[in-house]
C-alpha positions as CSV (number, residue, x, y, z in Angstrom):
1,X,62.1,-56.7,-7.9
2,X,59.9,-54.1,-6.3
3,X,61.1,-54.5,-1.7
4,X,59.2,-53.1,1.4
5,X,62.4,-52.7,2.8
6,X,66.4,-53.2,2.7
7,X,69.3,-54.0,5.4
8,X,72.4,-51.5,4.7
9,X,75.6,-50.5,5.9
10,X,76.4,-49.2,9.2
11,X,76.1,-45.3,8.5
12,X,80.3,-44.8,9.2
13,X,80.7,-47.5,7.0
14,X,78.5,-46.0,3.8
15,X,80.2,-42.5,4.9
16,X,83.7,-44.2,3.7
17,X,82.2,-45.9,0.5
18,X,82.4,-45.0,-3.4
19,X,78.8,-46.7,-3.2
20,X,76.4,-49.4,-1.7
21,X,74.7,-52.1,-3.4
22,X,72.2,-54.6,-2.6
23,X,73.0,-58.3,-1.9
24,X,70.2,-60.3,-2.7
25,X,69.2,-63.1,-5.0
26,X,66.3,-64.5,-6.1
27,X,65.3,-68.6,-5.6
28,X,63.9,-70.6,-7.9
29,X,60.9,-72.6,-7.4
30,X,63.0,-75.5,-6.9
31,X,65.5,-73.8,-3.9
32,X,68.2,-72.8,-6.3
33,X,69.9,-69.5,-7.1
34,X,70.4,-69.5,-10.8
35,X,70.1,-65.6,-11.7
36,X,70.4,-62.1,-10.2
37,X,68.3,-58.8,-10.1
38,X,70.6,-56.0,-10.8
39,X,67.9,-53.4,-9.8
40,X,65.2,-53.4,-6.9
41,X,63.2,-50.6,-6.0
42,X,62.3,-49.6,-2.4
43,X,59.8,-47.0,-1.5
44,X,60.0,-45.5,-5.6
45,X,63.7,-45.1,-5.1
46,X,65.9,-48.2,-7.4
47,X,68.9,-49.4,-6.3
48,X,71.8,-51.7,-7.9
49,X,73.1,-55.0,-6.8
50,X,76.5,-54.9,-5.4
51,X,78.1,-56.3,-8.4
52,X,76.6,-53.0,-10.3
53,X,77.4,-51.0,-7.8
54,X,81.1,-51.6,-8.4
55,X,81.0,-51.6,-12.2
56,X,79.8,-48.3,-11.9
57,X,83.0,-47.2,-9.3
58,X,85.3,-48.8,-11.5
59,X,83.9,-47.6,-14.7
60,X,85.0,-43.8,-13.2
61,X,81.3,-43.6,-11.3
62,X,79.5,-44.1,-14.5
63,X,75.9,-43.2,-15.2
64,X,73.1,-45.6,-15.6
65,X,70.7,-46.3,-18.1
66,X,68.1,-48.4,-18.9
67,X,67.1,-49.4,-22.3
68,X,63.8,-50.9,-23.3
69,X,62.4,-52.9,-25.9
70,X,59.7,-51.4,-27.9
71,X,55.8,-51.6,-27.3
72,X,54.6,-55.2,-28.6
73,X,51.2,-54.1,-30.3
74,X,49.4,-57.4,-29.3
75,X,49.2,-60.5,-27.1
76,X,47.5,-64.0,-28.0
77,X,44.8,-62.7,-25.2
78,X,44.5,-59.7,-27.1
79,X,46.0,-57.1,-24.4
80,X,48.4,-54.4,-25.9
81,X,51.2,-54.8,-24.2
82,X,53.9,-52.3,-22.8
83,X,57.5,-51.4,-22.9
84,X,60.2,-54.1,-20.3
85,X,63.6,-53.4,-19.4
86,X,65.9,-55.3,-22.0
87,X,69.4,-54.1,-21.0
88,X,71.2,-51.6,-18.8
89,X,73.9,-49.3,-20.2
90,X,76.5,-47.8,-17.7
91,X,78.6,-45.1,-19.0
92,X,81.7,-43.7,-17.1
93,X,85.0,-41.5,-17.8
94,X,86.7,-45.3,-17.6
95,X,84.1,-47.1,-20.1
96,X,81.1,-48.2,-21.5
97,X,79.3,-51.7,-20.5
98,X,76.1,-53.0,-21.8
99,X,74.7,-55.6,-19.9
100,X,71.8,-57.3,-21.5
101,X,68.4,-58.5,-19.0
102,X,65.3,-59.7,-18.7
103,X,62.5,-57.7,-18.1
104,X,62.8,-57.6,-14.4
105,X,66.2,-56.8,-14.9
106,X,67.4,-60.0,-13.7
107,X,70.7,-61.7,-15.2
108,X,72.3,-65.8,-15.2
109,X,74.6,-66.4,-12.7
110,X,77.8,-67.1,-15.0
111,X,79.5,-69.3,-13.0
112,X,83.5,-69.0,-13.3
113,X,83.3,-72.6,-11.7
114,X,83.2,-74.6,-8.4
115,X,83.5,-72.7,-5.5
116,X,87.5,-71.4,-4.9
117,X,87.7,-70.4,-8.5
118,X,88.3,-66.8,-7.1
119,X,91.4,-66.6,-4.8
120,X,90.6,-66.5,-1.3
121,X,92.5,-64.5,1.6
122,X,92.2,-64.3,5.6
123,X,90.8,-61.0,6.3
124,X,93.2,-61.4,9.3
125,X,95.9,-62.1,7.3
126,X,95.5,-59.1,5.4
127,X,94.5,-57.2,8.7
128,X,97.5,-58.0,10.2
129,X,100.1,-57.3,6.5
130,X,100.5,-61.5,7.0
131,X,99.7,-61.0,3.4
132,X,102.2,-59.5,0.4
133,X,100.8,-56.5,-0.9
134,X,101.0,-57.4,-4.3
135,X,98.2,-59.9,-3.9
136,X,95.9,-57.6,-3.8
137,X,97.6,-54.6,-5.8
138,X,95.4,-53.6,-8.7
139,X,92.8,-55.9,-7.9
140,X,89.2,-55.6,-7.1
141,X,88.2,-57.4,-3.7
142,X,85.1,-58.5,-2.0
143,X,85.1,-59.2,1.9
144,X,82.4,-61.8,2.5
145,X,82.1,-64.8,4.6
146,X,82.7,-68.2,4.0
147,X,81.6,-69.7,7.4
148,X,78.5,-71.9,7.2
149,X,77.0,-70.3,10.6
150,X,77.2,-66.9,9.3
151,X,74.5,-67.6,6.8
152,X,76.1,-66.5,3.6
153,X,76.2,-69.4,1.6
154,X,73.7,-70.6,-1.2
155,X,72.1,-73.6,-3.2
156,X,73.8,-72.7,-6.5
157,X,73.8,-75.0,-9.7
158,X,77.2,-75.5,-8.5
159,X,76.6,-77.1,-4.6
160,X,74.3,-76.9,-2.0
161,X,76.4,-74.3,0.1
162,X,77.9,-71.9,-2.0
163,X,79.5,-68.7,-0.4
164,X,77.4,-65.5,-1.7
165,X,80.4,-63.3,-2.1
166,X,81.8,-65.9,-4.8
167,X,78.1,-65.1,-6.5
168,X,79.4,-61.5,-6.5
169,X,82.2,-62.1,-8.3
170,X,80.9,-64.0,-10.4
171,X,78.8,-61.4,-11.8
172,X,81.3,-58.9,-11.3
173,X,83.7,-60.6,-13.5
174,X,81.7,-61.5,-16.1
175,X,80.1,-58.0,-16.4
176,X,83.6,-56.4,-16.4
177,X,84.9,-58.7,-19.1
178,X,82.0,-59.3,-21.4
179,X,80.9,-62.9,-20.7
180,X,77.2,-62.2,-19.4
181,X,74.8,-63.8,-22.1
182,X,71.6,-62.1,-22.7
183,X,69.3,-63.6,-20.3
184,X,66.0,-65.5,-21.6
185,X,62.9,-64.0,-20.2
186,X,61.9,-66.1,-17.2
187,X,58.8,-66.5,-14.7
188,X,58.8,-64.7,-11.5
């Protein structure tokens, strides 16, 4: 998606980061968040989702590149038309991953399952070492809310108030391990 403009980190917060990514989604006509742009541009500059954002960190900072599908000569309305995105490639000292999109570089949701089917921790808990280390030991973790008046939470195929962060995962996950499927090209 092309943006005017973007909320981002508080700058001592970016300072401290491996990267940034954006959070939003896309809505269906009919209210529903079924896929997610893995690229917008702002003012000429493109930026990843969050989910990319952290492939790239854990792929060892890897590169990104975009591959596109060649020219299609003709149209039934007789207009030549041009090149579209068809996948992004990142490449990193920790891996390859190519992750297949349509031309708007938008991807399905792959669903995991109902919401919980990531495990969930009190940021307290952890803030206050209520929690064992070795939850979270090796693991990649996303600090999101869950609270309905904090406004992160989403009509999904899977409820009518699904928590965003879980999205993230989502997509995160099945990036990392290869369960994406190629995403049908789709209105805007």
């Amino acid at each position: 998606g092309s943006w005017t403009g973007y909320g981002g980190n508080l700058p001592a917060l970016q300072q401290a980061a491996m990267g940034a990514g954006f959070l939003n989604a896309p809505v269906d006509g009919d209210g529903v968040t079924r896929r997610a742009w893995l690229l917008a541009s702002v003012q000429g500059r493109v930026y990843p989702a969050l989910s990319l954002a952290m492939a790239q960190v854990l792929l060892g900072n890897a590169s990104l590149q975009l591959q596109f599908s060649e020219p299609t000569p003709w149209s039934p309305d007789g207009d030549v038309k041009g090149t579209a995105i068809e996948a992004l490639e990142l490449l990193g000292a920790r891996g390859k991953l190519r992750i297949a999109s349509d031309s708007q570089a938008r991807v399905l949701l792959p669903f995991r399952g109902p919401e919980g089917s990531f495990a969930y921790y009190s940021a307290a808990d952890v803030l206050a070492a209520r929690l064992p280390d070795e939850r979270l030991r090796g693991r990649v973790v996303l600090l999101g809310t869950t609270a309905p008046g904090l406004l992160d939470q989403r009509v999904m195929p899977l409820g009518e108030a699904y928590p965003g962060v879980e999205a993230h995962a989502n997509l995160l996950s099945a990036m990392l391990d290869g369960r994406l499927l190629p995403s049908p090209a789709c209105t805007p």
